[in-house]
C-alpha positions, 0 to 999 in steps of 0.5 A: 500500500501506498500512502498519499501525502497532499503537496498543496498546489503541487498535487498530491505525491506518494511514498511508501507506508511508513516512510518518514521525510527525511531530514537533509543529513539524513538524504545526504548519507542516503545519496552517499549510501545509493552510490557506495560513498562515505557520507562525508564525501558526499555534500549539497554541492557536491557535483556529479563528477566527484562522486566516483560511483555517480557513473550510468551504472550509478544513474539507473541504481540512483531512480531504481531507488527514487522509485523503490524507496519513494516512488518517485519516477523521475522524468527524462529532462530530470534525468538529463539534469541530475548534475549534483547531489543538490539536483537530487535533493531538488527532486526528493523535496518536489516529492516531500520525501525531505524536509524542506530548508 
């Protein structure tokens, strides 16, 4: 079951039951954790290129777990734009899955 969670003037978004927003520290080791990084390499302005594991293989592991774990699908002008990790934290604000700062 899915769980809906109502974004005002943005419609209405979904996560998994039981799943919590996360805060940004917590979405940073998130990120960290889907491309096999240490946390404390991984920053709000990291970029792409400095993320080892952030290679295609990274990409598809990356909205697999968008998708898995928030179901968040993830649109191909996204994709295409998903240069930073403050990208991706773009895309899990858009769909409360993070707190908003």
């Amino acid at each position: 079951r899915w769980q809906v969670w109502s974004a005002g003037t943005q419609g209405a978004n979904l996560l998994p039951p039981g799943r919590r927003r996360m805060n940004q520290q917590d979405a940073l080791h998130w990120i960290a954790k889907v491309f096999d990084d240490v946390p404390e390499r991984v920053k709000v302005d990291t970029l792409r290129k400095d993320i080892a594991g952030w290679d295609s293989m990274g990409t598809l592991i990356l909205l697999a777990e968008l998708d898995e774990k928030f179901g968040i699908h993830v649109s191909e002008d996204q994709i295409d734009g998903l240069q930073s990790v403050q990208h991706v934290l773009d895309i899990l604000r858009q769909h409360q899955a993070v707190d908003a700062t």
